[in-house]
C-alpha positions in Angstrom: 31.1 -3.7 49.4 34.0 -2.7 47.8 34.4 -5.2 45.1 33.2 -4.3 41.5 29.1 -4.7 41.1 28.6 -8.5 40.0 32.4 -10.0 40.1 31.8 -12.6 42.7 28.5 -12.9 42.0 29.1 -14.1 38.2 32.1 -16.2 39.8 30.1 -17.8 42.4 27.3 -18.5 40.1 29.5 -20.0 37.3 31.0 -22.0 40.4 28.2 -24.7 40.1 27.7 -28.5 39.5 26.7 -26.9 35.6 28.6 -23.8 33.5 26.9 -20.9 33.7 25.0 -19.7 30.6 24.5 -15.6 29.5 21.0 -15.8 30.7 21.8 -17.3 34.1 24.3 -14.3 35.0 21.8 -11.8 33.6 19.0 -13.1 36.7 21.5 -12.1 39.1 20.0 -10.2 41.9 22.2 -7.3 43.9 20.1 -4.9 46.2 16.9 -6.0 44.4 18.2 -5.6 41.0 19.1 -7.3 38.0 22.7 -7.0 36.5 21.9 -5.5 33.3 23.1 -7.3 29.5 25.9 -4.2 29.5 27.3 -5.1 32.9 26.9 -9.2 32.5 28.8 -8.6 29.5 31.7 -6.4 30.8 32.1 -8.7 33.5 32.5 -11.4 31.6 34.9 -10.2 29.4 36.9 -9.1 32.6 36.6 -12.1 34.2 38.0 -14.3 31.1 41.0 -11.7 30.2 41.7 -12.0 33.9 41.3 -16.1 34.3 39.1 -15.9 36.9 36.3 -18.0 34.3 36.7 -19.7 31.4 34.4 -20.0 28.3 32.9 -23.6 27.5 31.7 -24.2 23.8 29.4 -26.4 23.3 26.8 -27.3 20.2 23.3 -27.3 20.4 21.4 -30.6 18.5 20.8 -28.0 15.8 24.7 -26.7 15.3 24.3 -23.8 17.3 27.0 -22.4 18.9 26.2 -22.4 22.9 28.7 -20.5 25.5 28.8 -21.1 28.7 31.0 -19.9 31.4 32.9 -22.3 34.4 35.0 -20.3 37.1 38.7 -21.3 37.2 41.0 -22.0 40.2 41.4 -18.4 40.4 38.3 -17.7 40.6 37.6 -20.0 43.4 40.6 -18.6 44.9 39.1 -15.2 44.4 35.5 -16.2 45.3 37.1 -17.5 49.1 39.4 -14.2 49.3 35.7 -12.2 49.1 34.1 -13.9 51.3 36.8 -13.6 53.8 36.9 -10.2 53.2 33.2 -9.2 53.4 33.5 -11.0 56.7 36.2 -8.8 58.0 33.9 -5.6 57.0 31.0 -7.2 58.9 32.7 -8.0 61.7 34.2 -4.2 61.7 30.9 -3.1 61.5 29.5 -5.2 64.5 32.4 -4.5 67.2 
């Protein structure tokens, strides 16, 4: 595919019912492997500058600081743009 390794994946994953957390972005799968901490991170950091996501603070019962990531209108927008495109490649590749 032509998109950037792990984009829509982090936005479609941060596109659930709950914010996505570090660790839930770090499981993601692509060809049989996980994103690394490096990657998870960069895309992240992209992904926020850009808009696409947006960070939700929370505290834990303890104080803690807790992070978690929710994707934006944009990123919906962007996460519908891929899928329309990766279905444009697959049907170039079928006919």
């Amino acid at each position: 595919m032509l998109l950037i390794k792990g984009i829509i994946e982090i936005l479609q994953k941060a596109d659930g019912e709950a914010a996505g957390s570090f660790n839930d972005f770090a499981n993601i799968l692509i060809d049989g492997r996980r994103l690394s901490s490096a990657t998870v991170s960069k895309r992240l950091g992209e992904l926020v500058v850009a808009g696409a996501v947006k960070e939700v603070i929370t505290r834990s019962d303890k104080g803690r600081r807790i992070i978690a990531y929710r994707t934006t209108q944009k990123g919906k927008r962007a996460i519908k743009l891929a899928v329309e495109l990766k279905k444009v490649f697959s049907d170039t590749e079928n006919g």
